[in-house]
LUMDREN-838771 format. One line per field, with one value per residue: residue in three letters; x, y, z of N, C-alpha, C, O in turn. Coordinates in Angstrom, 2 decimals. Example, Ala and Ser with C-alpha at 12.3 -4.5 7.8 and 13.67 -1.06 7.14 Angstrom:
! LUMDREN-838771
aa [ala:ser]
n.x [13.19:12.85]
n.y [-5.69:-2.25]
n.z [7.80:7.08]
ca.x [12.30:13.67]
ca.y [-4.50:-1.06]
ca.z [7.80:7.14]
c.x [13.20:12.90]
c.y [-3.30:0.03]
c.z [7.80:7.87]
o.x [14.24:13.41]
o.y [-3.32:1.14]
o.z [8.46:8.04]
! end
This chain:
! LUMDREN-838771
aa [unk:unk:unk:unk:unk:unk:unk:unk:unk:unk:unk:unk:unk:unk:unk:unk:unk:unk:unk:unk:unk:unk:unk:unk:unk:unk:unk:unk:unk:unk:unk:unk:unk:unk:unk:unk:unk:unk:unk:unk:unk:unk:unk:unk:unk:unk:unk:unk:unk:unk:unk:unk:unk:unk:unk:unk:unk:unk:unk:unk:unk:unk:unk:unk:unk:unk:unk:unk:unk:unk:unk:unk:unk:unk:unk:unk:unk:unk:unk:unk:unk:unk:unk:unk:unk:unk:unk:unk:unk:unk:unk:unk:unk:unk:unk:unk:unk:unk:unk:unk:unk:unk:unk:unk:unk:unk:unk:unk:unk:unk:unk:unk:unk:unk:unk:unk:unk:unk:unk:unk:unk:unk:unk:unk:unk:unk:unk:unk:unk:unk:unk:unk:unk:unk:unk:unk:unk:unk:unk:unk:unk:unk:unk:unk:unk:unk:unk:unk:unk:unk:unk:unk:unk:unk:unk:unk:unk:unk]
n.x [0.84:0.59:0.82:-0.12:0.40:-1.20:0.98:0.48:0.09:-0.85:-3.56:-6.09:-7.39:-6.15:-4.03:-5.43:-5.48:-3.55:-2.70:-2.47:-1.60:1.17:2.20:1.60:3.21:6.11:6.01:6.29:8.62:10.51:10.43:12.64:13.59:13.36:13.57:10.78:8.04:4.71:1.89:-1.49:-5.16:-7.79:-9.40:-12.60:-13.60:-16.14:-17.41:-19.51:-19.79:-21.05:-19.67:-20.17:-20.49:-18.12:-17.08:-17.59:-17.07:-14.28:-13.89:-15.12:-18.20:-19.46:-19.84:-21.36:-23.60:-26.85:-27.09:-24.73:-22.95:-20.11:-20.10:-20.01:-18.32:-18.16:-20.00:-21.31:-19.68:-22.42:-24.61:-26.09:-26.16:-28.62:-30.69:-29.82:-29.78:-28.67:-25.58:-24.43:-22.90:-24.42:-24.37:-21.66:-20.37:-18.47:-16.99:-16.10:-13.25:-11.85:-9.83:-7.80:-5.89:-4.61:-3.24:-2.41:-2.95:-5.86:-7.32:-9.39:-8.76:-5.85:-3.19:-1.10:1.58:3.90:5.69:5.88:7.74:8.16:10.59:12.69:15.19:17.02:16.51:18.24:17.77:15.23:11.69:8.60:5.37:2.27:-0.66:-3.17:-5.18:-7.10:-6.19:-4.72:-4.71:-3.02:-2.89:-0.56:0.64:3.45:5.22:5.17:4.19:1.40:-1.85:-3.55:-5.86:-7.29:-7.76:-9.71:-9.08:-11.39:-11.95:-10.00:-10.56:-12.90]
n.y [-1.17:2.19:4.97:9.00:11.88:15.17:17.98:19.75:22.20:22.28:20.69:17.84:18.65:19.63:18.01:15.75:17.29:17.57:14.64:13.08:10.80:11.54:12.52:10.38:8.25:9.81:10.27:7.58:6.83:8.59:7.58:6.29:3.97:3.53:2.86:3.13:4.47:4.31:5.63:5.38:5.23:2.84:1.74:0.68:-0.30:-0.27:-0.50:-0.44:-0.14:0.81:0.62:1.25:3.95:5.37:3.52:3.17:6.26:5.69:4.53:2.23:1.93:0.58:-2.42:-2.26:-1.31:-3.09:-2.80:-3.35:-4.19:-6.96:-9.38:-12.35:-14.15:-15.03:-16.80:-20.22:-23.38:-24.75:-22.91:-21.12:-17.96:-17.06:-18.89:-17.49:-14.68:-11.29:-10.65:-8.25:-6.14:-5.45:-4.25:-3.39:-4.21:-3.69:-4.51:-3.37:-4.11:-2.72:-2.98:-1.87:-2.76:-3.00:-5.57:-5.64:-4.56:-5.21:-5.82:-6.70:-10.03:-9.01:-8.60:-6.44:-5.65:-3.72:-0.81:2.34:5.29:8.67:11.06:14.16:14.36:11.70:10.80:10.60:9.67:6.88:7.59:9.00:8.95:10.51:9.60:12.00:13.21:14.21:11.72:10.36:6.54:3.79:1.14:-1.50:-3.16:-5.11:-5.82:-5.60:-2.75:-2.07:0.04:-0.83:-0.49:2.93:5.26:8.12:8.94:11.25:11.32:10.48:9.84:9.43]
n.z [0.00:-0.70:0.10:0.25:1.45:1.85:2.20:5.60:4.82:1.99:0.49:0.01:-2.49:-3.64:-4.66:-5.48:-7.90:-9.12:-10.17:-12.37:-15.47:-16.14:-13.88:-11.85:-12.77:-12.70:-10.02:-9.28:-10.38:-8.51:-6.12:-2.77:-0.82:2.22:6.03:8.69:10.48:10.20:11.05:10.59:9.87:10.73:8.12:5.63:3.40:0.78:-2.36:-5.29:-8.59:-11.84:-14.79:-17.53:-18.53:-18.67:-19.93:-22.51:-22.78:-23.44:-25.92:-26.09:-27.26:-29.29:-28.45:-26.47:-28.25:-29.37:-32.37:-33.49:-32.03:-32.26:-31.28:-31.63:-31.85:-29.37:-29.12:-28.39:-30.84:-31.39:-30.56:-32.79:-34.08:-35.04:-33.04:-30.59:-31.32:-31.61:-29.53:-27.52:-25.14:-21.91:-19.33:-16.55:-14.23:-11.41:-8.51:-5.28:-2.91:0.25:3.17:5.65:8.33:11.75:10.77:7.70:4.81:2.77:-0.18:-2.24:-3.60:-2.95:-1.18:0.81:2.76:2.03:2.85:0.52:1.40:0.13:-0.56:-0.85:-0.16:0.88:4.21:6.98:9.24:10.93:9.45:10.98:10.06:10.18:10.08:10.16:8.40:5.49:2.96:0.18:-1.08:-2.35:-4.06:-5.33:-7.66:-7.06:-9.07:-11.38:-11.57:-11.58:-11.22:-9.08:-7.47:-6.16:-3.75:-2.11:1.18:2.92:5.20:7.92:10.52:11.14]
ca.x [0.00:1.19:0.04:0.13:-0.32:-0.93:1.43:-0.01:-0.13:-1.91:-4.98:-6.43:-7.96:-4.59:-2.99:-6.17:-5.71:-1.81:-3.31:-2.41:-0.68:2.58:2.65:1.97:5.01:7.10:6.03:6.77:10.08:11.26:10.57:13.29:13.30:13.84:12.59:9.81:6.49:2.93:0.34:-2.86:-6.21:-8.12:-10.88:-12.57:-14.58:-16.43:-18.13:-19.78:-19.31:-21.02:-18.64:-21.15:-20.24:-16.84:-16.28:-18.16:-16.10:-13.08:-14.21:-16.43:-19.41:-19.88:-19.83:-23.41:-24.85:-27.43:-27.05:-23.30:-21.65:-19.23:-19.59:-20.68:-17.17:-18.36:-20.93:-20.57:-20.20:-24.04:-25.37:-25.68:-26.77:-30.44:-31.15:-29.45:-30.15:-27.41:-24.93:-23.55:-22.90:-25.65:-23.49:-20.01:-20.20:-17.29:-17.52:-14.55:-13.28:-10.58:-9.74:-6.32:-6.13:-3.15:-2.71:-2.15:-3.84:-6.43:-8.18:-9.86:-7.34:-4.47:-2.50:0.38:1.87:4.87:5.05:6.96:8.25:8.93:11.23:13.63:16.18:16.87:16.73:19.47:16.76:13.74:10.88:7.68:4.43:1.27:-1.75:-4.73:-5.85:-7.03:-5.08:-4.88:-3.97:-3.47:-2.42:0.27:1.31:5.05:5.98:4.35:3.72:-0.08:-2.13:-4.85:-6.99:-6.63:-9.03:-9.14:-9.73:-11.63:-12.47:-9.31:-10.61:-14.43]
ca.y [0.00:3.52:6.16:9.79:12.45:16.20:18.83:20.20:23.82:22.32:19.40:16.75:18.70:20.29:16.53:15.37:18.08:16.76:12.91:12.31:9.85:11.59:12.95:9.17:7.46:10.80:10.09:6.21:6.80:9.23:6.65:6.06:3.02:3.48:2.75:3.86:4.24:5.37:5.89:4.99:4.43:1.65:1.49:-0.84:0.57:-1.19:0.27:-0.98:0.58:0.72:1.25:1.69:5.53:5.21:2.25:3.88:7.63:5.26:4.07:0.58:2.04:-0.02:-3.47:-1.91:-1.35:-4.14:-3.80:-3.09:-4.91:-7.55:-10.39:-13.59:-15.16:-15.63:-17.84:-21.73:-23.60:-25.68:-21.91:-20.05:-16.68:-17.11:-19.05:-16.74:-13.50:-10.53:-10.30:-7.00:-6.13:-4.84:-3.66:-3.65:-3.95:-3.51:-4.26:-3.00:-4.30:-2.62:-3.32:-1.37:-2.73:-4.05:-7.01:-4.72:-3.91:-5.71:-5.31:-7.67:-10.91:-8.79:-8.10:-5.84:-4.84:-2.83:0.47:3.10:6.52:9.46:12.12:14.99:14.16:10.81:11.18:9.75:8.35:6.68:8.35:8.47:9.78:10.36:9.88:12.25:14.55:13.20:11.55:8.82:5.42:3.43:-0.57:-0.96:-4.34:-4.74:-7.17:-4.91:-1.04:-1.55:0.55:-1.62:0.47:4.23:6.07:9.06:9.29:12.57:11.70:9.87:9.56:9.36]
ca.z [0.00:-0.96:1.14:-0.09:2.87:1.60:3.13:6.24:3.90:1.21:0.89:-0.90:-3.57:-4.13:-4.66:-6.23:-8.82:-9.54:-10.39:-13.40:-15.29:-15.99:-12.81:-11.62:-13.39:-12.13:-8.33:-8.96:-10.84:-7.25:-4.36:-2.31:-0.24:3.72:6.83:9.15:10.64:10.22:12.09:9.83:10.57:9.94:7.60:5.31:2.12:-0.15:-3.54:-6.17:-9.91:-12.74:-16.51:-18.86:-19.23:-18.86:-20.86:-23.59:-23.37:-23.85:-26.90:-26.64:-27.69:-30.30:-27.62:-25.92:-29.36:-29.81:-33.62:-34.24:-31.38:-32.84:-30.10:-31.69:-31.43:-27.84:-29.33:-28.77:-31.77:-31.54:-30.70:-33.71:-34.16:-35.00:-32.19:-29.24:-31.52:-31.41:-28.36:-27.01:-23.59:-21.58:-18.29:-16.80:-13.14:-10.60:-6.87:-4.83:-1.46:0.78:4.02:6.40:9.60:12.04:9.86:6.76:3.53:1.72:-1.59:-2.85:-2.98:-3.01:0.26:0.06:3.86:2.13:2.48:0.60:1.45:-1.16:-0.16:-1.62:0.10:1.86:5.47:7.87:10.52:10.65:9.18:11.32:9.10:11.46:8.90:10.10:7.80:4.33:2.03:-1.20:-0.73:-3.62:-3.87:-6.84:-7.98:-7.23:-10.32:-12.79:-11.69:-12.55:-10.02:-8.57:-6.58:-5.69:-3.31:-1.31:2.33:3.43:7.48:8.72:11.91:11.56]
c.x [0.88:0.63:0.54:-0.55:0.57:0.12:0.95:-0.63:-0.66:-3.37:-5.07:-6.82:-6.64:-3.97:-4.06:-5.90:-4.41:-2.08:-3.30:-1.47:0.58:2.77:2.93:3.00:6.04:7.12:6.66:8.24:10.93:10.96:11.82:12.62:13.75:12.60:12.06:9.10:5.78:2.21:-0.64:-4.17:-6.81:-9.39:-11.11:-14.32:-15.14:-17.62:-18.54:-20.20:-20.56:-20.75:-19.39:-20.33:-18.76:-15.88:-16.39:-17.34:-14.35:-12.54:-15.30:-17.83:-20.01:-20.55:-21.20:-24.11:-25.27:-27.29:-25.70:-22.49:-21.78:-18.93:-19.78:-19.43:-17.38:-19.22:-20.19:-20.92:-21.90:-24.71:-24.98:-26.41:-28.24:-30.76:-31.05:-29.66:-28.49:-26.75:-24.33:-23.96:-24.24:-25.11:-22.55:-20.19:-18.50:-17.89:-15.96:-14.93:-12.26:-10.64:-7.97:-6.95:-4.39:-2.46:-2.11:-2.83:-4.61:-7.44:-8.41:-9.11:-6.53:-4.03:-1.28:0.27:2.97:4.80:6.01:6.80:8.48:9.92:12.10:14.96:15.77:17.28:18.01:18.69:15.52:12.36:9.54:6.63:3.13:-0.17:-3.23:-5.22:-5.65:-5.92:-5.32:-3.90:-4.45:-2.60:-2.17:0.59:2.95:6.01:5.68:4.12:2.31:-0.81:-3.74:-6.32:-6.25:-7.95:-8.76:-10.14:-10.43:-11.31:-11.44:-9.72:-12.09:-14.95]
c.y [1.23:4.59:7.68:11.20:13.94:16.84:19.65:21.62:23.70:20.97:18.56:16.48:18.89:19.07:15.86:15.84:17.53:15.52:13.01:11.22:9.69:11.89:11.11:8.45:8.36:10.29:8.35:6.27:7.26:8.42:6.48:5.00:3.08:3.00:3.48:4.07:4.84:4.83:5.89:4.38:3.65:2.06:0.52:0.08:-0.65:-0.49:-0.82:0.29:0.09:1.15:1.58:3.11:5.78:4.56:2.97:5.14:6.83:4.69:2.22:0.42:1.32:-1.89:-3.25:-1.66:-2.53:-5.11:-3.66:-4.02:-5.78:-8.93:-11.92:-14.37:-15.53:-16.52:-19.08:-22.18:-23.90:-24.45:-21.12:-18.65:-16.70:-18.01:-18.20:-15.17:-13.16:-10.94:-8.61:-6.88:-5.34:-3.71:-4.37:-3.06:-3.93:-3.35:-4.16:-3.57:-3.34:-2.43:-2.53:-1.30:-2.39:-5.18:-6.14:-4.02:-4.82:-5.47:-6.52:-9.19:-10.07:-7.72:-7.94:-5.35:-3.94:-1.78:1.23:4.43:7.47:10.56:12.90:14.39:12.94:10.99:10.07:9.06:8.17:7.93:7.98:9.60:9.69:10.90:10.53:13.54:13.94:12.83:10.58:7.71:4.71:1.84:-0.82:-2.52:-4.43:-4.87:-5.97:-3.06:-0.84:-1.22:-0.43:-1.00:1.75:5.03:7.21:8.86:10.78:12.61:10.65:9.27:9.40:8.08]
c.z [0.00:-0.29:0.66:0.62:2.02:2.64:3.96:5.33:2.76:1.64:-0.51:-1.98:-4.31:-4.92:-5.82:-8.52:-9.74:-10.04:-11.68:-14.44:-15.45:-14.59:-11.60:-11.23:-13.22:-10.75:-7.98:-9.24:-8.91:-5.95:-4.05:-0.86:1.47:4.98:7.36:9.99:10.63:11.00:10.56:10.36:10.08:9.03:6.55:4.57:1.35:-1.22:-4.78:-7.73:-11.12:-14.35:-17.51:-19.68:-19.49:-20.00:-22.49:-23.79:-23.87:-25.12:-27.19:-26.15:-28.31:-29.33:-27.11:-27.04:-29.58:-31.38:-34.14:-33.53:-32.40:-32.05:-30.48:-31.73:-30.46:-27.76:-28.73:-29.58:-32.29:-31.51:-31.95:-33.46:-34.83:-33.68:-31.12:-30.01:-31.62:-29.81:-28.43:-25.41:-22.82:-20.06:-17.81:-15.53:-12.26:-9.20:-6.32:-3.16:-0.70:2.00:4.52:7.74:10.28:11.41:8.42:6.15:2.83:1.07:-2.48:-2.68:-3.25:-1.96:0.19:2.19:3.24:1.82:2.10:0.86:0.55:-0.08:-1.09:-1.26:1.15:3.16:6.13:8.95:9.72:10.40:10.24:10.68:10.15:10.44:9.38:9.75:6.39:3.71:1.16:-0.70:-2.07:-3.01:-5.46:-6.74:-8.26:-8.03:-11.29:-13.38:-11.77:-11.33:-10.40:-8.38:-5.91:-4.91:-2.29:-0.21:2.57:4.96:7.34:9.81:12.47:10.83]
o.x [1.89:-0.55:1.77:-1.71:1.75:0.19:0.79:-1.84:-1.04:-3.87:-4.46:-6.89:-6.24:-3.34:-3.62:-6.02:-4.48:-1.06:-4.43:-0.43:1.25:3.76:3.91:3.53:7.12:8.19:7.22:9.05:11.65:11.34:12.50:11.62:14.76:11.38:12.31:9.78:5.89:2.02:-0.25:-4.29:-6.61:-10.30:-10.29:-15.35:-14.65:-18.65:-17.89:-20.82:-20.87:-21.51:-18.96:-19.83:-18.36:-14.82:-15.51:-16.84:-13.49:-11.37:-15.81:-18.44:-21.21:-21.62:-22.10:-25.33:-24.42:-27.99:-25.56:-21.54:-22.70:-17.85:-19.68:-19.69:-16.83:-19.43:-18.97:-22.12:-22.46:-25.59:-23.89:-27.22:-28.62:-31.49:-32.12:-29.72:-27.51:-27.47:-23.88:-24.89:-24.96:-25.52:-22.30:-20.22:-17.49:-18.76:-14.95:-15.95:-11.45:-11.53:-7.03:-7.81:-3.41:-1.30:-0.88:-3.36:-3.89:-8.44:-7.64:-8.89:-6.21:-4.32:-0.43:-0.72:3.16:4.16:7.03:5.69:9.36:9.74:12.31:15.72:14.81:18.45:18.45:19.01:14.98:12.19:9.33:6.85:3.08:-0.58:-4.28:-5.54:-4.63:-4.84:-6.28:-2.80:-5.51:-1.98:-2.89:0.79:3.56:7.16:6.64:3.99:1.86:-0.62:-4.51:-7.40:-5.15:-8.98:-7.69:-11.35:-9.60:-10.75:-11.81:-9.26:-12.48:-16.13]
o.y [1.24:4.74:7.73:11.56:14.11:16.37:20.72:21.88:24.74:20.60:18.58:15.42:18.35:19.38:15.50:15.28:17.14:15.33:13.05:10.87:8.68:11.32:10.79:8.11:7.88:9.89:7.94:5.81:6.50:8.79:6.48:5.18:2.41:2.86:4.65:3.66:6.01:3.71:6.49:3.36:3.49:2.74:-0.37:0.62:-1.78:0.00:-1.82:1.35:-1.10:1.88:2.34:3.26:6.37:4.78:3.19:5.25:7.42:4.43:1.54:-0.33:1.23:-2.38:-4.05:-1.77:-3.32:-6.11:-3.87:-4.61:-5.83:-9.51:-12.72:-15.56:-16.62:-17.13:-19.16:-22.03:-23.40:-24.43:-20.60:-18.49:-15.53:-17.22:-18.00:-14.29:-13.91:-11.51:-8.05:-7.32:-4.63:-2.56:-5.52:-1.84:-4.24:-2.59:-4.70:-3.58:-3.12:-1.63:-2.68:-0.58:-1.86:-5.56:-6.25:-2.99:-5.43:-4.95:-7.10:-9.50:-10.40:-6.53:-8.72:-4.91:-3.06:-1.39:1.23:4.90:7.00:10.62:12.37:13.96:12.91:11.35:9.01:7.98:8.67:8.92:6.78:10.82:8.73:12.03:9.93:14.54:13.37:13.41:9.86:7.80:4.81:1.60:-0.59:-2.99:-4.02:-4.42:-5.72:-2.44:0.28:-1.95:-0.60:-1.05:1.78:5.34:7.25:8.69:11.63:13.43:9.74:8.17:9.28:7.74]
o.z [0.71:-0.61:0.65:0.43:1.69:3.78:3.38:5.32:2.22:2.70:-1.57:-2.60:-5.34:-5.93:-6.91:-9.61:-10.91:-10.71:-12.17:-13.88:-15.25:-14.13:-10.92:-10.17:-13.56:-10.30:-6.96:-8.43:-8.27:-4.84:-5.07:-0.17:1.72:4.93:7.07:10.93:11.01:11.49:9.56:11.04:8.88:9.50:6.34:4.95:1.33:-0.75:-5.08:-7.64:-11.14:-14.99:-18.39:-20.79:-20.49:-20.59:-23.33:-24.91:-24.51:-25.43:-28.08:-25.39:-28.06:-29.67:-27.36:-26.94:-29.99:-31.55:-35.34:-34.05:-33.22:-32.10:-29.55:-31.60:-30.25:-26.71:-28.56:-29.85:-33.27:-32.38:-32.15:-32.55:-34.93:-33.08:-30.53:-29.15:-31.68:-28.99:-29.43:-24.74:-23.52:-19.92:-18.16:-15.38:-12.89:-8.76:-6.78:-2.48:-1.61:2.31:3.74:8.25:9.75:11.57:8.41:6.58:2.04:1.57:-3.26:-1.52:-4.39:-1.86:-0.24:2.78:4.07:0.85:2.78:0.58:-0.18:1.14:-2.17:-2.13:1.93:3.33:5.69:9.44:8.73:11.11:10.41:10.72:10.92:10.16:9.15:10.41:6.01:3.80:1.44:-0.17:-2.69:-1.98:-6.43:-5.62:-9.24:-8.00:-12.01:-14.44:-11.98:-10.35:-11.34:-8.96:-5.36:-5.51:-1.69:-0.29:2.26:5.68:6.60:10.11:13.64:10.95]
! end
């Protein structure tokens, strides 16, 4: 889990506003690896999504059109297309889990306890970070770079 705690002098919209995906792959490139500790509180979210609109501004519009989608490769052979009609998607759900306790971090199956640090300069002691006042926490796949899940806290402590 990645934890990303505004500077007391700015906030969350401030940081929010910075989110994008060069800025991303800039903030991942500058980690530096040391030790630590945080203070974090626990919580334990859970959302459910639906892509339709999304999926569609991204381009696979054509997949929800009844008469354009392109899906009958998903047929099985014995079904042909007059019996089952057209295919195209109808919706494109997403249910989210995430869970930060004492035990660590979890999101869905995937449990990450390591945590990194950014800094300008690497410090000579332990860092201790004291998380209460919003912030983004995101869960990054360590093999790969590919960001999992990213969400922002508002109430730390409520």
């Amino acid at each position: 889990m990645e934890v990303f705690l505004p500077a007391k002098t700015s906030s969350l919209d401030a940081l929010e506003a910075q989110l994008t995906a060069d800025h991303w792959q800039d903030w991942q490139s500058r980690y530096v690896r040391h030790e630590g500790t945080i203070e974090l509180p626990r919580f334990e979210l859970q959302s459910r999504y639906k892509l339709n609109e999304p999926l569609v501004s991204l381009g696979m519009g054509r997949a929800f059109d009844e008469r354009n989608a392109q899906l009958t490769g998903m047929l099985l052979p014995a079904q042909g297309r007059s019996e089952v009609g057209s295919l195209s998607i109808s919706a494109v759900l997403q249910s989210t889990y995430w869970k930060v306790d004492e035990e660590g971090s979890e999101a869905a199956a995937v449990t990450s306890t390591q945590i990194r640090a950014t800094a300008v300069q690497r410090p000579t002691q332990p860092f201790h970070m004291v998380v209460d006042r919003p912030f983004l926490g995101a869960i990054v796949d360590q093999r790969s770079g590919v960001l999992l899940f990213l969400g922002a806290i508002y109430d730390p402590g409520g």
